[in-house]
Each structure stands twice: as structure tokens, then as C-alpha cells.
N, C-alpha and C positions, 0 to 999 in steps of 0.2 A: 667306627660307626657311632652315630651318635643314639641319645635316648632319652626320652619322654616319659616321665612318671604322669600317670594318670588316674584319678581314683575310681575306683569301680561303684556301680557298673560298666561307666563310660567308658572305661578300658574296652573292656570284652565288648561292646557295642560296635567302636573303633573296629578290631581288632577281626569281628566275624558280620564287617562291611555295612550295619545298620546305621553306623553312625558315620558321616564322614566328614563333617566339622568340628572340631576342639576349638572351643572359645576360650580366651586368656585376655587379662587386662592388658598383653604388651605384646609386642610384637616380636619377629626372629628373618634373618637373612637367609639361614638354614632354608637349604630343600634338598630332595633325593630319601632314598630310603632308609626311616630310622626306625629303630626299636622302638615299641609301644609295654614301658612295663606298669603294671597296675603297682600302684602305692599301697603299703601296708594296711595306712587306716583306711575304716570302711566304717562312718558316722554312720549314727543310726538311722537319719531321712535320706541316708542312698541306700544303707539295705532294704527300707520303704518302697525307694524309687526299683530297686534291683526284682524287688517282689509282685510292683505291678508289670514290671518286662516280662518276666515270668507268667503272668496272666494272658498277656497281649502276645506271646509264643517269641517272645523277642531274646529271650535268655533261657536258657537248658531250666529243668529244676535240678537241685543239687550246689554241692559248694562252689562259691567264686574265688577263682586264686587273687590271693594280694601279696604283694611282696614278692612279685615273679614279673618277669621278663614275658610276654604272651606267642609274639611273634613281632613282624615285621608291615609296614607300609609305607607308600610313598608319601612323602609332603609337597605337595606340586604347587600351593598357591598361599599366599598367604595375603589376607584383606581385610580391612574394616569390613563390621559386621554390618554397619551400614548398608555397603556395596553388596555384601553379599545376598541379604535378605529379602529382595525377589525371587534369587535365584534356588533356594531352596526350599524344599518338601514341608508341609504343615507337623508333620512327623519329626524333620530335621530341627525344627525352628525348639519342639518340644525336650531337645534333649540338649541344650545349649543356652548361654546368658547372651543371649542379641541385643543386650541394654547399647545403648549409646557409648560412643569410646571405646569400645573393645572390638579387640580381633581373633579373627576366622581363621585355624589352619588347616587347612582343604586336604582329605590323604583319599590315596583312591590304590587299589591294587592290595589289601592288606593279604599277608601270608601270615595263617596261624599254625605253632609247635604243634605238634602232638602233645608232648608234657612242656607245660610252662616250666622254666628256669628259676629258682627261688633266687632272691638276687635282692638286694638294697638298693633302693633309689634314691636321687637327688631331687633338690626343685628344681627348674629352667630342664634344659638341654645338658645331659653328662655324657662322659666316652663309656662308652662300653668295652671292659677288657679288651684284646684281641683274642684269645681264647675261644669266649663268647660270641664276638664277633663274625668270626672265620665261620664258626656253626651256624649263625643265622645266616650269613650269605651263602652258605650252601642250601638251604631250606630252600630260599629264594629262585632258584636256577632250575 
């Protein structure tokens, strides 16, 4: 199974269905369901960002995991941001870079742990043990 490092908040957004566009400058062939794990760092204008979700009822109060594994979701589409920006929520649009040149990876279906997984992440797309693996497809089912 593959996996996605994501910084937070945008993970846990992802991850409990508020979010479902990850914008990146590049694109991926990858689809099917990968791991969504939040990245260690957490800059100070995302814990800003993390704090007004928290206001808007969009995130728990209390800590957000980083440097964990969250759960799992489908990658079903992937598109210039272009194309995709009719099709998504004034909400959607606010929690993504929809600048020109960049693309949209569309996940819908997410399944979250119980306890997140504490776990190092890569940049791009990495394997996730099988170990790991085998646990989050059972979540899944």
C-alpha cells in the first residue's frame, strides 16, 4: 500500500471527509486506496489555519497527530486544478492552492484509526511496510 505524507491540518481534514482535494504542484498515475499520514511539521500558519477549523467545528479541540499514519482513503481522480474548479465547494476551494499549474487529487471514501500509527513519512508517494499495511486493509473491510 502506498502513502501520502500530508501536513496538518489538511491531513485530519482529508482523513474525517472535510477535505477531499490534496493540491500538489505535480501529478501521480497512482489510484486506489492509500494511507493519508500527517507529516511531522506542523508551521506555525497551519497551526493558525488548524485553529480557525477548530472555530468553524471542522477539527476536535485538542492535539493533532503528526508524524502518524491517520487512516486510509480512496484516490479516484486526479486533475488539473483548472478542470476541477467548477466542480468544487467555496469551502473546498478554501483549503487548497487552485493557483494555475497545479493539480487536484480527488479521495472520497476515507477510513479513520482509532489511534493513529506514529510512523515517519516521505515526500511523494512511499510504501508503507506490510505490517502496516495488512492493519489498515483490515480497518478498511
Amino acid at each position: 500500500m502506498r502513502a501520502l505524507s500530508i501536513t496538518q491540518p489538511w491531513a485530519t481534514l482529508i482523513i474525517r471527509g472535510v477535505k477531499e482535494v490534496e493540491t500538489r504542484s505535480w501529478t501521480t498515475d497512482i489510484r486506489g486506496r492509500i494511507a493519508i499520514h500527517a507529516s511531522k511539521n506542523f508551521p506555525p500558519d497551519a497551526r493558525d489555519f488548524a485553529m480557525e477549523q477548530v472555530g468553524y467545528g471542522r477539527l476536535h479541540q485538542g492535539p493533532i497527530p503528526c508524524g502518524a499514519i491517520l487512516g486510509t482513503a480512496e484516490l479516484v481522480r486526479v486533475s488539473r486544478t483548472l478542470n476541477l474548479a467548477p466542480e468544487i465547494s467555496p469551502l473546498e476551494r478554501t483549503l487548497g492552492d487552485y493557483s494555475p499549474g497545479r493539480w487536484g487529487f480527488v479521495f472520497r471514501n476515507p477510513v479513520e484509526l482509532a489511534e493513529p500509527i506514529p510512523f515517519k513519512g516521505l515526500l511523494g508517494f512511499w510504501q508503507v511496510p506490510e505490517q502496516i499495511a495488512r492493519l489498515l486493509m483490515e480497518t478498511t473491510r
